[in-house]
C-alpha angles and dihedrals in degrees: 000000000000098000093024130123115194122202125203120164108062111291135316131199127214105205093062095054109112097179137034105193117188134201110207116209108086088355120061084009106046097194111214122265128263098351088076098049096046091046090057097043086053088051092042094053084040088065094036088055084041088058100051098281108145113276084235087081093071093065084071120108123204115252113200084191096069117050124046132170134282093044129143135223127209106213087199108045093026099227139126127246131212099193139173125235091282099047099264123154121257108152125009122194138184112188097317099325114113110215131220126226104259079055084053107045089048076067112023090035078187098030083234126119132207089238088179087056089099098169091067098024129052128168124227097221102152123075078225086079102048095091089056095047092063098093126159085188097123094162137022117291110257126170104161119301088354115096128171123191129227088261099048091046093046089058091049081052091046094043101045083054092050091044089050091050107042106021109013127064110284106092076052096048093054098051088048091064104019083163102059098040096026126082106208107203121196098210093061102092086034095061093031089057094042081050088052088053096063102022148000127277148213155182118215117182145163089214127113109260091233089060093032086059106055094042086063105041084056088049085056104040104123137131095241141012130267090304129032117276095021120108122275112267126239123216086234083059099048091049127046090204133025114201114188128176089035123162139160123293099265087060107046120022090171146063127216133174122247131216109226095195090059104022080221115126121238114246120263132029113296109240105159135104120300112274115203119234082024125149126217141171134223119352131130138234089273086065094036085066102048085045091058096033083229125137122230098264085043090072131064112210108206112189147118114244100083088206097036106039103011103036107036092047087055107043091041104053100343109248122183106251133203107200115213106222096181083179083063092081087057096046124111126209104244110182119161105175112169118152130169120248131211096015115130137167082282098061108101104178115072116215127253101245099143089106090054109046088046083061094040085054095047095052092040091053092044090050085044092057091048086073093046139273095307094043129219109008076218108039146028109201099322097322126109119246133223086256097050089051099049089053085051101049092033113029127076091187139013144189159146087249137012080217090077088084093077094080101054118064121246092249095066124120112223099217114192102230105248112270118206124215123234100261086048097052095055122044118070122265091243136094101276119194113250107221091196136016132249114273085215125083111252110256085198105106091191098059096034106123085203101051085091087059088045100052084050088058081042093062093034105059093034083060083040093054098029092118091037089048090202128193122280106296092192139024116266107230102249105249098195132036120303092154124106111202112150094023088178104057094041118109117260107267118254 
């Protein structure tokens, strides 16, 4: 899946697109793996131990192979959850431990969690978390008459992260050595600029500008532009706006413009025309969309918080969204699909497929471990997990890499392949006898044996109300189209 986009959500075409907006961290920055992570873990137990936390957890050493997204913590029981869409148990770990079903279902009696009990659960969706994820804590924290539970701890563990990000060192460290934590693409300027021929774009994130700014600079350093022998690019020229410190609605409800000499904000809420190669601080979606005189369906969205990039844009004013699953490079396709065939009610012998599923079991762990400890980001087993079904409900496109769009033209229709439902899939395309009759009425006018007998009503009470002239008794059959079924590749109504 190296040059695949994959589209999700219905179709999408291309052509009609008006805006490409872009987040930048692990988007338009890809920030390398796992020297980031382990940069930040190292910050984060720095600050626990800061705190009061015992001197021991700076012996631990970060594991890539070991978290992975679209987990979920118990705050109560402190361990982390591996579930499906509906909140079903898959893995279940405590500190390291995995635990097997008869040590889950002491706590979990139906293997099932409350996932909209927010207050006990909460899911690790960001690779942000992933360096907070990594804990050794298999028990309470008790030093003599001291205990902390499994919630308090976990705070101490969300807080330190948000303190190394947005107050500590690690924004700094990572300017100091672009090299090491930053992946340069050289693709970058060339698709930016392909993207500036056919709409506008820009960059929207909830990072400081000095920080933005260098980030950016560094994306862009090049000896020449998008082609050989054409002038280097500068991130001012790729994106006709640049919003940084932005943040949902609830959050920022102005604009202002920001002075990148000084960093400082001008005074009073922005309210002008859009300026290209502008910088402005705060806003929402809501004001995006007033700045670029664009309606929701008219943006793509690309990032890689699939609540905070991908959800939000699209509940608010419905943007189109293309979610960045770097994992996805990494991913194998792990598929194990056996069913028994002509088997029926009247089949009395069941058949011996203990062999087989032992052997099922043994390749589909093997494959599960190829992705790391806590298996497919996507998929346990065969199953869907919490994650896979949030990209599929949320996410119009996804990829490894935004950058995957280079290689389609911006005329191309995205088109979701057909999915069947159950009932679809699996009855034969063929007239079939019908033993009984419905016990519902047909809603099919052209094969009603009584619309004779209803046309007749029809006549009858219109000669009966001619005078009266009443309102419709009846629904006219609709005799052109009324139904909407590609809304993204009709022409635009008169």
């Amino acid at each position: 899946m190296i040059r695949r986009v994959t589209d999700l959500n219905g179709s999408l075409a291309m052509e009609k697109i008006k805006c490409f907006g872009f987040d930048m961290d692990y988007t338009l920055a890809v920030y390398k793996s796992p020297e980031y992570e382990s940069l930040g873990f190292k910050l984060t137990v720095e600050r626990l131990v800061f705190i009061g936390y015992p001197k021991e957890l700076l012996s631990f050493v970060y594991d890539p192979s070991f978290p992975t997204r679209g987990l979920v913590f118990d705050t109560m029981h402190g361990n982390l959850l591996k579930v499906d869409a509906y909140g079903n148990i898959l893995v279940c770990v405590h500190g390291f431990n995995f635990l097997r079903g008869p040590e889950i279902r002491e706590r979990y009696p139906n293997k099932f969690i409350q996932r909209d009990d927010t207050e006990r659960f909460y899911i690790l969706n960001t690779l942000f978390n992933l360096p907070g994820r990594a804990s050794d804590c298999e028990s309470g924290f008790k030093n003599g008459d001291l205990f902390m539970s499994y919630k308090s701890m976990f705070q101490d563990v969300r807080d330190a992260v948000d303190w190394v990000h947005f107050k500590g060192t690690l924004k700094a460290k990572t300017v100091e050595n672009l090299e090491k934590y930053v992946v340069r693409d050289g693709k970058l300027p060339l698709l930016l600029s392909r993207m500036n021929e056919v709409a506008k774009v820009f960059l929207a994130t909830n990072s400081d500008y000095k920080y933005t700014d260098k980030i950016m600079n560094y994306l862009f350093d090049f000896p020449h532009g998008p082609k050989v022998k054409t002038p280097a690019s500068l991130p001012s020229h790729s994106c006709c706006f640049i919003e940084v410190g932005w943040g949902t609605p609830l959050i920022f409800v102005c604009v202002t413009v920001l002075i990148v000499t000084t960093g400082r904000l001008k005074i009073g809420t922005y309210t002008g025309p859009l300026q290209h190669g502008i910088v402005y601080s705060g806003g929402s979606s809501d004001i995006v969309c007033d700045l670029l005189g664009a309606k929701g369906k008219d943006i793509v969205y690309i990032g890689d918080h699939i609540f905070g990039d991908i959800l939000k844009s699209k509940k608010r004013q419905g943007w189109r969204t293309f979610l960045v699953i770097p994992e996805l490079a990494q991913e194998l396709h792990v598929w194990t699909d056996k069913s028994c065939e002509h088997l029926d009610s009247s089949s009395n012998e069941r058949p011996d497929i203990s062999t087989l599923q032992s052997k099922v079991k043994k390749v589909t762990h093997d494959m599960d471990m190829c992705y790391g400890m806590m298996g497919s980001l996507f998929r346990s087993g065969s199953r869907q997990t919490l994650f896979a079904s949030q990209v599929m409900r949320y996410a119009d496109l996804y990829a490894a890499s935004f950058i995957n769009l280079l290689y389609y033209p911006f005329s191309y229709l995205f088109r979701a392949a057909h999915v069947l439902m159950p009932h679809e899939s699996t009855v034969e395309h063929a007239h079939v006898d019908i033993d009984t009759e419905s016990p519902l009425a047909t809603r099919n006018r052209s094969h009603c044996s009584d619309c004779k007998d209803l046309g007749c009503k029809r006549n009858q009470l219109t000669r009966s109300f001619s005078e009266i002239k009443p309102p419709n008794l009846f629904p006219q059959t609709p005799q052109e189209i009324t139904h909407c079924h590609d809304e993204d590749d009709d022409e635009e109504e008169e």
